[in-house]
N, C-alpha and C positions, 0 to 999 in steps of 0.2 A: 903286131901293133898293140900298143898298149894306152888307156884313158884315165885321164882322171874327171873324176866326176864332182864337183860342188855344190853344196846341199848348205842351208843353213842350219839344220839341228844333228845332235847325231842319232835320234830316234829315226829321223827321216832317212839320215844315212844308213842306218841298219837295216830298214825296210826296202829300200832300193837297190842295198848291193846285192841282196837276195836273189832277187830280181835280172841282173845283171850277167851274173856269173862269171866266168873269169875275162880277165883283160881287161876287165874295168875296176879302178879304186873308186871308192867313194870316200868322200871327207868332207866333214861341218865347219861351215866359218864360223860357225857359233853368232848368228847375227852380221850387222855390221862391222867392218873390218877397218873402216876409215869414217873417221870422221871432223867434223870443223874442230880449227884448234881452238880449244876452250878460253881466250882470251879474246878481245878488242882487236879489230882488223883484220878477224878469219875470214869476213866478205868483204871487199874492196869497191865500195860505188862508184871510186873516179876513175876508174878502172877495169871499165866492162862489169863489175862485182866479180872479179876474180874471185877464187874462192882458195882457203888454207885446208887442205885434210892433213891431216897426221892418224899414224895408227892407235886403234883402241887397245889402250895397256894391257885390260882381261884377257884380250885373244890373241894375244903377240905370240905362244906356241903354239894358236893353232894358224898361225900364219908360215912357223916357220915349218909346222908339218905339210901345210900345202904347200910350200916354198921346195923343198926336201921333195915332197913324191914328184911335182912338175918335171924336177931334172930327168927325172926316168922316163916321165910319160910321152908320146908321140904327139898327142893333142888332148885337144881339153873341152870339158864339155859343163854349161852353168846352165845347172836346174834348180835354182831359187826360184821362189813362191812366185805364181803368174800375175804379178799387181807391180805397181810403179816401184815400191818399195824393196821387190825381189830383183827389178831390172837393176836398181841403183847397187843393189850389193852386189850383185853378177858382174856389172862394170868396174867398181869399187876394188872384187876380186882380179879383173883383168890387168886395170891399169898398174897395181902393186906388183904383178907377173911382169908386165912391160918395162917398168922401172927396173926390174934385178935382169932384165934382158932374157927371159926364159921364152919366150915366145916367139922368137925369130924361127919363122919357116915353119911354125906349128901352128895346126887351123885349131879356131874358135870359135865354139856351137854353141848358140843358146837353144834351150831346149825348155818346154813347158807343157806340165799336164795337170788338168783341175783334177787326179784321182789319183793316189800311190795303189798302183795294181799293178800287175805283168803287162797287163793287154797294154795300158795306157802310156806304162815307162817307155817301154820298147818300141810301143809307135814314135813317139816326142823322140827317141837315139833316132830313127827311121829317118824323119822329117827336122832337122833341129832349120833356126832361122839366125839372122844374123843380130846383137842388142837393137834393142830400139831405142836409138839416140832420142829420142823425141820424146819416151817417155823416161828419161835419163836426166833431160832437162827439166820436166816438169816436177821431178823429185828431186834436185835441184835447186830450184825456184824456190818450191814449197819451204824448203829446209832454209835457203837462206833469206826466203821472208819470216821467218819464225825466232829465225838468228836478229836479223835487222833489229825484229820488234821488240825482242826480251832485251839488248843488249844497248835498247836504247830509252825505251819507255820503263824496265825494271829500274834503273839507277835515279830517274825522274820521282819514280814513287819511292825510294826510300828516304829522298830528299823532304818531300813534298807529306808523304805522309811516317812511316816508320822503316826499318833497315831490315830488309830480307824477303819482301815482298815480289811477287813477278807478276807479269802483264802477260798474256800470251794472243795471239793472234788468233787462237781460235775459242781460248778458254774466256777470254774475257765477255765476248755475246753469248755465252753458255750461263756464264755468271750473271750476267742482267735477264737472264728468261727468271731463274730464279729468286733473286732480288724483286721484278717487277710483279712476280706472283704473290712475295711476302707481301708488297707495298699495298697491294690492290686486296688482299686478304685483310689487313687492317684498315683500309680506308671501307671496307665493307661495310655497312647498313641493314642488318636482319629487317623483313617485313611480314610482319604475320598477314597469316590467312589461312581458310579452315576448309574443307572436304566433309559433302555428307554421304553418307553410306546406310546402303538397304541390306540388313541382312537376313536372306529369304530366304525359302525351301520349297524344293519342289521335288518327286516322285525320290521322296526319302535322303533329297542329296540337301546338302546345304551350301548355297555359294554367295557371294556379294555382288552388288551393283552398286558403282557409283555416279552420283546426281549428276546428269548434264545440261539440267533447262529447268527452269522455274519462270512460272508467269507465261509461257512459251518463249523467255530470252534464254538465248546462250550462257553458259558460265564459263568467265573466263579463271585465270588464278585467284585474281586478287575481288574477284566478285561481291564473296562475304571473306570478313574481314577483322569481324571481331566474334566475341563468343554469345554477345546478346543477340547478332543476329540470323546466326548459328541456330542457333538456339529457338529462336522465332519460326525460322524454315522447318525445321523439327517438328515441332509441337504441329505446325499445320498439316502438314505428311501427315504424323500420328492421326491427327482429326481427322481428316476428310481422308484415308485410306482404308479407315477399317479393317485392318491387319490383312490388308490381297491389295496386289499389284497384279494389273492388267498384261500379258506381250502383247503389247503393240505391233510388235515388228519385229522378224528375224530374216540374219541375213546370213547364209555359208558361202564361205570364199577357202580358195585352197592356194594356196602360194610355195612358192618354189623359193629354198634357200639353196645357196651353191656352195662350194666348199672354198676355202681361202688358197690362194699363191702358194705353192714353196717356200720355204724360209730365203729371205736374206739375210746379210748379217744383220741389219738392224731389227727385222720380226723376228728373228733366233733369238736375238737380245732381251725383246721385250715380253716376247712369250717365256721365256725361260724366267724372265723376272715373276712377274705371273703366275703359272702354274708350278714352277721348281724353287724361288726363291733364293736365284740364284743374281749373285751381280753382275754386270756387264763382265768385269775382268774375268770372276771366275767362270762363265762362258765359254770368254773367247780363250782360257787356258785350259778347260775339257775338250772343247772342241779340236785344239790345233792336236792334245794329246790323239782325239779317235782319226783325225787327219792324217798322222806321220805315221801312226802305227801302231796297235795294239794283238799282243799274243796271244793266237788260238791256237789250243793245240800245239803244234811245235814250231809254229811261222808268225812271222808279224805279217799282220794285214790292215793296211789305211780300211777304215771302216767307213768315214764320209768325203765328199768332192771337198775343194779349197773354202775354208769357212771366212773370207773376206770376200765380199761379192756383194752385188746392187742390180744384179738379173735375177728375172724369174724364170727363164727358156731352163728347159733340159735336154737332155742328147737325147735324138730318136730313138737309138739301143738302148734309153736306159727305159724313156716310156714304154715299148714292148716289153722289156720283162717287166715292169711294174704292173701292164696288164695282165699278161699274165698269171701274175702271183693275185692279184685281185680276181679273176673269172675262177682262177683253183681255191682258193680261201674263203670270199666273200657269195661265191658264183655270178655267174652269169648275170643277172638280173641288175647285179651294181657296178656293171661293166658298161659305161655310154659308146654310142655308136663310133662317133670320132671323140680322139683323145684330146682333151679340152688344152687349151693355147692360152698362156697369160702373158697382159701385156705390164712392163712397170711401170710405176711411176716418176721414177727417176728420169729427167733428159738425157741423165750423162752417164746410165747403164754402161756396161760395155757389156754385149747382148754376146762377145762371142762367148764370155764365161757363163757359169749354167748356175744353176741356185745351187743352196745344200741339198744333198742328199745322200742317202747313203751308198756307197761305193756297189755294190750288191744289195737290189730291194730282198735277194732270196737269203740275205744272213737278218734271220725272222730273232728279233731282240729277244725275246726269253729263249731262243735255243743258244745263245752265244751267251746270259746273263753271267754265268760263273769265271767267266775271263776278263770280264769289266769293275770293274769300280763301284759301288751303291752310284755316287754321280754319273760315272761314264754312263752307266746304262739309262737314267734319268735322260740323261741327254739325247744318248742315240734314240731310246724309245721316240722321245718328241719328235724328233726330226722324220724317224720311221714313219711315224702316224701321219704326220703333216703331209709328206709326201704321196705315201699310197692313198690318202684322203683327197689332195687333190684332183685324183685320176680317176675319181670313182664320181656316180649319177649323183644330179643334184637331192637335195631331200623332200620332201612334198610336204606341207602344213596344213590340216584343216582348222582353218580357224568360225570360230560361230559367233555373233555381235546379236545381244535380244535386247531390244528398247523397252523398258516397263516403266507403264505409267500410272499414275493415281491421280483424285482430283481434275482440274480441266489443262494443269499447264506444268505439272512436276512429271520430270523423265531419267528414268536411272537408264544407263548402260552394263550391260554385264559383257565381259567377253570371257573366250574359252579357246583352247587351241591344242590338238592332239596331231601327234606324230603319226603320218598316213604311213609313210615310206620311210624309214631313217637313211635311206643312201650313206653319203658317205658319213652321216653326224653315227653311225655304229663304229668309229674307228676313232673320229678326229671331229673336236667343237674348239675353234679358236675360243681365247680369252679375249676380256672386255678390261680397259681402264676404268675403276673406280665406278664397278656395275655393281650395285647391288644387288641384283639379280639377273639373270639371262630368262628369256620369259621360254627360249626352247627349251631350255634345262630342266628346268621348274612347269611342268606344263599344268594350265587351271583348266581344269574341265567342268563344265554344264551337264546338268542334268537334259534327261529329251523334253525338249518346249517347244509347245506348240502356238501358233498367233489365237488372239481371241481367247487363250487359258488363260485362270486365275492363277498365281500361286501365292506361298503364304508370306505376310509380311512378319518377321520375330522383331526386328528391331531397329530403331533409325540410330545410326550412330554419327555426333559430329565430331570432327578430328581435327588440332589443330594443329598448325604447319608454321614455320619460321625459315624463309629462305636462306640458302646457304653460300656461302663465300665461295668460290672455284679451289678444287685442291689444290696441295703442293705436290709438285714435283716429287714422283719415285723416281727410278731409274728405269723401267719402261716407259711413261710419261717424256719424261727428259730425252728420251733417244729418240722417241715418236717427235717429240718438237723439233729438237735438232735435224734431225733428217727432210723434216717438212720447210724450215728455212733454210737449207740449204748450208747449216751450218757443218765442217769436219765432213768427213767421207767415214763410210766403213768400218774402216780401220782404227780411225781417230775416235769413235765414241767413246772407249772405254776408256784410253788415255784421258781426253778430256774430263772424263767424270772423277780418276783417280786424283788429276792434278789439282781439281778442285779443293775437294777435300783434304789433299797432303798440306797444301797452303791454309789450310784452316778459315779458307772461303765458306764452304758452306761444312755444316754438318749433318748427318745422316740419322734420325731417330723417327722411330716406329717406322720405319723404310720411307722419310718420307726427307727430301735436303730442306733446311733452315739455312738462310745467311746468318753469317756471323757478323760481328759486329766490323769488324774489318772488312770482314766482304761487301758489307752495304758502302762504306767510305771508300773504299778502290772501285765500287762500280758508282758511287756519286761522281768522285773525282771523273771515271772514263768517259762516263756519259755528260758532263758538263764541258770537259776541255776537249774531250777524244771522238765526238759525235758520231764521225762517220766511220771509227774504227769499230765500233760496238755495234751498229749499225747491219740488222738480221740483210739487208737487201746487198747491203757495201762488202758483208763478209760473203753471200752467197755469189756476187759476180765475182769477184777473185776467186772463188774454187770452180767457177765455172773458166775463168780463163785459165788455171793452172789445168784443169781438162781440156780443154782447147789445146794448151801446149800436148798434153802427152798423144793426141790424136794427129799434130803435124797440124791443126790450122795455125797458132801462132807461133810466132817465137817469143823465146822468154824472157828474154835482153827489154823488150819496151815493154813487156808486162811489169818488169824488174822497175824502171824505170818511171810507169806511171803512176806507182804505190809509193819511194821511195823518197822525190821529189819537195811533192807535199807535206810529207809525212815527216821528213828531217825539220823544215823549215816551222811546221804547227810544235816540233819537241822544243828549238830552240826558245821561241817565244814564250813557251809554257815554263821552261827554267827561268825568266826571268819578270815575266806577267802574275803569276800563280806564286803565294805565298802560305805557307805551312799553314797556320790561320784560318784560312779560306777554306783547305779541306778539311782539317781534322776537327774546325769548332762551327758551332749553331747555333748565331746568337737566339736570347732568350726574352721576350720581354717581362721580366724579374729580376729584379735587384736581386745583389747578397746579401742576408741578414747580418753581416759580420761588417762589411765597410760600405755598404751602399752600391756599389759596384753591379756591373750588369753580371749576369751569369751567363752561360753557355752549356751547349751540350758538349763535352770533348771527349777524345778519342784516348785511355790509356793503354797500359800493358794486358788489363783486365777487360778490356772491353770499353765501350761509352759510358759514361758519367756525368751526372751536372757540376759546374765548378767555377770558381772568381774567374773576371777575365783580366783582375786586377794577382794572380799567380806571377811569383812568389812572393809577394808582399803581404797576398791575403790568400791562405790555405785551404779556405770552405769549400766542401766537397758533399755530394750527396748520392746517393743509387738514382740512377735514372728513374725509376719507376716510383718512388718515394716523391710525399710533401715535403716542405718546411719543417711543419709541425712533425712527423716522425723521422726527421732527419738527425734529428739527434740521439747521439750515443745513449745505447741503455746498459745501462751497471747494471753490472749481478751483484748482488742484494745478502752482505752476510761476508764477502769475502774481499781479501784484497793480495793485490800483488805479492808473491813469496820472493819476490829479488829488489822489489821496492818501496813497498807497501803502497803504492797507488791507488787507484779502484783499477777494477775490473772492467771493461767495458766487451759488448757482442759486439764485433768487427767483420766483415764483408770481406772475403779475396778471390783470388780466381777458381779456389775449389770451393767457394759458399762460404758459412758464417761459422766463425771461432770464435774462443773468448782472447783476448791479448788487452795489452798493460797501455793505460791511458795516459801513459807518460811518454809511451810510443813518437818519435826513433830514440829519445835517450835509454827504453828501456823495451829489450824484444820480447818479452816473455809472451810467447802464446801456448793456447791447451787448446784442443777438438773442444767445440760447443756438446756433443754426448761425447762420454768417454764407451770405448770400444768396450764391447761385451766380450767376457773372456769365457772362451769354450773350457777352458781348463786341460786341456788335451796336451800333453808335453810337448815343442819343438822335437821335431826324430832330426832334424838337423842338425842344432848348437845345443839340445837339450839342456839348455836352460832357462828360456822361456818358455809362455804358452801362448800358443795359436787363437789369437784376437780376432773376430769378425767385424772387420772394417765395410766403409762403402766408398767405392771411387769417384773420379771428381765426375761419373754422369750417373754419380747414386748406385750404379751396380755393386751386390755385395759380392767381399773374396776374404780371403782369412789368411791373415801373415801373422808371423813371432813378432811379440812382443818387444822382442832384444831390435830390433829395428831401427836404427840402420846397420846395424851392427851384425846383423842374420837377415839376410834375405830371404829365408825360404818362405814363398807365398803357395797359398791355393783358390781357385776358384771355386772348387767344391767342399761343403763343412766337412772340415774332419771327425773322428770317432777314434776313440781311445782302446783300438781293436788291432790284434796283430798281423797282417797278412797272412793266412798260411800257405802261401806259395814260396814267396819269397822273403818273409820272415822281417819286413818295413814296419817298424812300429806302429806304426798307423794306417785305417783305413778311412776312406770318404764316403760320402751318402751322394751318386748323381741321382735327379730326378730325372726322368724326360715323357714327353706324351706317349711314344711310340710303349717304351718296355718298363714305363713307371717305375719306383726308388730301386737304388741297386747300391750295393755295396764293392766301389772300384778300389783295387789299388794306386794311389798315383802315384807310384812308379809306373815312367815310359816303358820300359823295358820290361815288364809284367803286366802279363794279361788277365789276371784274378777277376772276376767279375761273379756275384753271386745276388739272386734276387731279394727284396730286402724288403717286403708291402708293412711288414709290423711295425715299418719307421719311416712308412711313407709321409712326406710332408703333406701339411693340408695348406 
């Protein structure tokens, strides 16, 4: 008897035929194998939503080599990824077998295991199950309400606002979390208010307290409020304290912290944003890499369980050895009596899959480190730590609280807190969103104080404070929201967050997304005409019933059905209710200096802009951000036009401000507002320029020839007029980096020259 086995990667396939041994093929579909055809009418609503597949062009040979080994095989067995999305390509693979008639009188196994190991392959061959239609339709569904929505609402917004924009089902409430974050960040309101602080000493230490009562009232934030009366409180401290504060009162409390859940994919996500500085995408592609398989020694071995998941449970055999390795490593002492059980927070977990973790807690990351990647290991370590962190004793806190008073009604607080027990925080300390400090991390300790001592008063200091607007979205942030409305599953964060930005919705700078200016007018337009499409609670019941479908409560047909209905009949009206106008301008109340005309904010190629609403009759255009008064053109002073004599004017475009010809469109001439500094370094490409250090359109500097466009060769690192001596490249570059400070690279790919280089280190 002979099998063939179906895999979507062929890393996964090379680790499993290992596995295998003879009588079994393995082969990669390489992903999805079918998919809607990419025109109008791939879902058919008057018509049950029948649905069009057609096969994917990329993998059309590795179709026809599963095609080719089936004729030989006896039966067939699909071990795609255990999520709704592996069922669909498992079936996807079947039905294409059915269609070319190979399957007559040959059984067909689904098979599924969250680890690529020996133990695990060969049980899932042992036990295989039959597809599960139910979550076949739910991925189904999914896909063709996604189709519905792009295929009907994208065409709406290139009418309504410009040509090439899309709407997505899931991206578009992703897009107003961050939209609503800009909005609420600018409509923001700073309020000052001040903090007094004691800073005192006592048996040689020195620590602060700060003020919690004056008069015997409480202080709340906004108590004092300006710096006179800041100021005032001070002075009376200094008076009446005589450089000693009284302890009134101590109190020691010892508190229990426990260790956090196993990773899901979205705490993989967010922690790796976090501590690794790593994005969603590039995540979930190390991860699936230590998933299918990575080479130790002369074997590939899956290193972690399936990294799409929304369980915290772990298999019983994996917690025994995780004990295990915790009572041999850490001992005994941070080994709790029962092995601690977490519940998730998700409703729609599927509890039989397990969290991440590593495939083997006993492949201890620094003994495997030289087989991995600088990342892979980055990755596995976290996930290692997270895990054996879970399994191990809570941590113990002693914290200390001293009340010191002066006068009959001023009271400082000091607090202090040391690490009794570190349990599991010696291995593993989750990260914080936008903490400025972790106070376990950072521990302040007290000197020993006793009630009824003096200690010394050095200084009253007041401090003043200015409340702060809520951040923006990172991409930890953004995945912590999403998941908590219920928005996308799993799988879908990272796509979502790509698509955003591919669409030049949002942009991503100092890790933090900004709407762009399109992005705020497709989420205005959404949320004015699309309510309950954007809609955090409207998007989360639809993912709750496409989970209901893949569990067997519903079917998909009137899920199909109740989203579809509405949703045609709000498109039609909106194509003819809803005028270009509406969305893309804001009236203004201001005239135009030019024809009296109202003005507007409107939306161009460059972004929003203010502009005549009397266009094209009347041309007046201004920066958004600009008056009247410096709205107007400023000539450069001494020069004029070389192709028309004009003047010169500073002009504004999408990469920032030029100088170009005030005769502008009968005359194009433009020049860079600074001319490019020239290194002097000859091109080693077209040698006949020199290598310019330019800045791109988000300011980053890089250095291209001069002969441009004519010579492409660019660099990102400054060159130097230095020969390789490895490979003998004209040229050498200066990289700086924190880790191994200036260095002298060759950029040549294919040369690995590297030499240390501190005498030209940049400052």
């Amino acid at each position: 008897m002979s099998a063939l086995v179906i895999v979507e990667s062929p890393a996964k396939a090379k680790t499993i035929e290992k596995y295998l041994g003879k009588g079994f093929t393995v082969l990669a579909s390489y992903g999805h194998v079918r998919d809607l055809v990419p025109k109008e009418g791939a879902v058919d609503p008057d018509h049950d939503f029948a649905m069009k597949y057609s096969l994917v062009e990329r993998n059309q040979r590795h179709v026809q080599a599963i095609t080719k080994a089936m004729k030989k095989a006896d039966e067939l067995y699909l071990a795609t990824d255990p999520d709704r999305e592996g069922e669909a390509i498992s079936w996807h693979v079947s039905e294409l077998l059915k269609e070319k008639k190979l399957l007559k009188d040959k059984p067909v196994h689904r098979v599924v295991f969250h680890e690529i190991t020996k133990k695990s392959i060969q049980k899932a061959i042992q036990e295989p199950r039959e597809l599960s239609m139910d979550m076949v339709d739910a991925q189904q569904a999914r896909r063709a309400l996604d189709y519905l929505v792009g295929f009907n609402l994208s065409p709406l917004l290139w009418k309504k606002i410009r040509r090439g924009l899309s709407a997505g089902r899931v991206q578009s409430p992703a897009l107003r979390l961050i939209v609503e974050r800009e909005l609420e960040i600018e409509a923001f309101n700073s309020r000052e208010y001040w903090s007094i602080e004691a800073a005192t000493k006592a048996a040689n230490q020195s620590f602060k307290a700060k003020l919690t009562h004056v008069d015997g009232e409480k202080l709340t934030q906004f108590s004092v409020e300006n710096a006179a009366d800041a100021n005032k409180i001070k002075d009376d401290i200094v008076a009446v304290a005589a450089n000693k504060l009284l302890v009134k009162k101590l109190q020691k409390k010892q508190r229990k912290r426990n260790p956090a859940a196993p990773f899901t994919t979205s705490t993989l996500q967010q922690e790796a944003s976090r501590k690794l500085g790593f994005t969603t995408k590039k995540t979930m592609q190390i991860a699936q890499q230590l998933y299918e398989g990575v080479t130790i020694g002369s074997e590939s071995i899956g290193l972690i369980t399936y990294m799409r998941t929304d369980s915290v449970n772990l298999a019983a055999e994996a917690v025994d050895e995780i004990r295990q390795l915790i009572e041999l490593r850490y001992g005994k002492e941070n080994l709790p009596k029962q092995a601690p059980v977490y519940k998730t927070k998700s409703k729609n977990a599927q509890e039989a899959h397990e969290a991440i973790r590593p495939s083997s807690a006993a492949r201890i990351p620094d003994e495997i480190r030289g087989s991995l990647s600088n990342d892979q290991y980055k990755l596995y370590l976290l996930i290692w730590k997270r895990v054996v962190a879970s399994q191990m004793v809570h941590a113990l806190i002693d914290g200390v609280s001293a009340d010191l008073t002066c006068g009959k009604g001023y009271v400082f607080r000091a607090t202090g807190s040391t690490v009794n027990k570190p349990g599991f925080m010696s291995v593993y300390l989750e990260g914080k969103d936008d903490s400025k400090e972790d106070d376990d991390n950072k521990e302040k300790m007290l000197p020993p104080l006793e009630e009824g001592a003096l200690v010394d008063l050095q200084e009253v200091i007041a401090n003043q404070h200015f409340t702060e607007p809520p951040p923006r979205y990172g991409e930890a942030s953004l995945v912590k929201a999403l998941e908590e409305h219920g928005i996308g599953r799993p799988s879908t964060y990272a796509s979502i967050i790509s698509t955003l930005q591919n669409r030049d919705y949002v942009e991503l700078e100092t890790k933090r997304f900004y709407p762009t200016d399109v992005g705020r007018i497709v989420n205005k337009f959404l949320t004015q005409h699309f309510t309950n499409y954007v809609d955090y609670d409207f998007t989360a019941k639809l993912e709750d019933g496409l989970d209901a479908v893949s569990r067997g409560e519903m079917q998909w047909l009137p899920l199909m059905k109740t989203f579809w209905q509405p949703f045609k009949t709000l498109i039609d009206d909106k194509e003819v209710s809803v005028q270009r106008s509406d969305v893309t301008q804001e009236a203004l109340e201001e005239k135009c200096p030019e024809c009296g005309k109202q003005l507007s904010i409107r939306l161009g190629r460059n972004g929003r802009f203010i502009g005549c609403t009397d266009y094209p009759e009347c041309s007046y255009t201004r920066n958004l951000n600009d008056d009247a008064a410096s709205a107007e053109p400023e000539v450069v002073e001494g020069r004029k036009c070389p192709k028309c004599e004009s003047n010169l004017i500073i002009r504004t475009g999408r990469y920032g401000k030029f100088i170009g010809c005030s005769a502008y469109p009968d005359c194009k001439h433009m020049e860079p507002l600074e001319k490019p500094k020239d290194t002097n370094v000859v091109c080693p490409d077209c040698k006949k320029g020199t290598i310019l250090e330019r800045k791109s359109r988000k300011g980053k500097i890089f250095y291209s020839c001069s002969n441009y466009p004519k010579c492409k060769y660019a660099l990102w690192n400054e060159p130097i007029n230095e020969p390789c001596p490895n490979c003998n490249w004209p040229i050498l570059t200066l990289k700086t980096t924190k880790r191994r400070g200036t260095e002298k690279v060759c950029p040549q790919q294919e040369c690995s020259y590297v030499t240390p280089c501190e005498e030209m280190a940049k400052t």
